[in-house]
N, C-alpha and C positions, 0 to 999 in steps of 0.2 A: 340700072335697076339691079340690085341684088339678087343670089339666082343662090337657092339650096345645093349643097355638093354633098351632103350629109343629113339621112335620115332615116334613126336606126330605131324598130319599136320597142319599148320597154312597159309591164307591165302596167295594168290601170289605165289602158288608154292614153299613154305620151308615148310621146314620141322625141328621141336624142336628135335635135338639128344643129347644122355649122352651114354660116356663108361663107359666099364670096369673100365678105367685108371685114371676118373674123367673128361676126356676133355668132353668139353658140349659148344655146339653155338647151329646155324641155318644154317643148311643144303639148299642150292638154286637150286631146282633140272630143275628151269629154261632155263639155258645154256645147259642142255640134250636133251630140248625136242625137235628139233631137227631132232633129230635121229629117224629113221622109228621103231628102236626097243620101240622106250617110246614113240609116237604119242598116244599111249591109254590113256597115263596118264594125256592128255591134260581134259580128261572128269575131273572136279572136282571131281566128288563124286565117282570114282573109284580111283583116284590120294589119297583121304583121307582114302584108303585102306592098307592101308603102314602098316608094319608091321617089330619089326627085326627079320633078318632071318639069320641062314647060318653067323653069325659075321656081316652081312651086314646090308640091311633093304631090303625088297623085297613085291611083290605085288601079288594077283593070278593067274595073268597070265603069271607068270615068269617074270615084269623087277625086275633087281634088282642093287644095287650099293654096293661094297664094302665096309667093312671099313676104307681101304685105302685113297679109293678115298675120302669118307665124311670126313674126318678128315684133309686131305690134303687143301678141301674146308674150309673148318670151317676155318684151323687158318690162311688160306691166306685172307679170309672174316674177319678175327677179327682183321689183322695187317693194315687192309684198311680203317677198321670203325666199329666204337662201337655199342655193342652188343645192341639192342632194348631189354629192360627189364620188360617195363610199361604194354605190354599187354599181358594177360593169356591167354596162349592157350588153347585153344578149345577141348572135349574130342573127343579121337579120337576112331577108330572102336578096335583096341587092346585093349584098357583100357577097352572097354565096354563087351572085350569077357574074362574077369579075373571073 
């Protein structure tokens, strides 16, 4: 199974991810939110708490999303429209706890 080693938040609700495998987009955790389980993540600055976890990426209050599912997103987002490359993300709360 594939297992996130990178995931960094960037404005709008995505999020920068890289596996195991090489595959690497922009995660859109937009279309989740939604859901009464990820309403927390609407805060930004708890949303930029992303972390990978479990193969996944997950948050501290337990949401979390698969590798699956991010991966399934990414390359049906990358078959639709090209990857934005120009802007550097942002560090995020993981990087800062290395």
């Amino acid at each position: 199974m594939d297992k996130i080693t990178k995931a960094i938040p960037l404005d709008n609700y995505r999020i920068e991810i890289q596996t195991t495998s090489g595959i690497s987009g922009i995660f859109d955790v937009k279309p989740y939110l939604g859901g009464s389980a990820f309403k927390e993540l609407l805060d930004e600055s708890y949303f930029r708490l992303v972390c990978p976890a479990h193969h996944g990426i997950a948050w501290p209050h337990e949401q979390d999303f698969s590798a699956d599912t991010i991966i399934y997103d990414i390359q049906n987002a990358q078959q639709s429209a090209p990857a934005d490359s120009a802007n550097a993300p942002p560090l995020s709360y993981c990087s800062l706890k290395k």
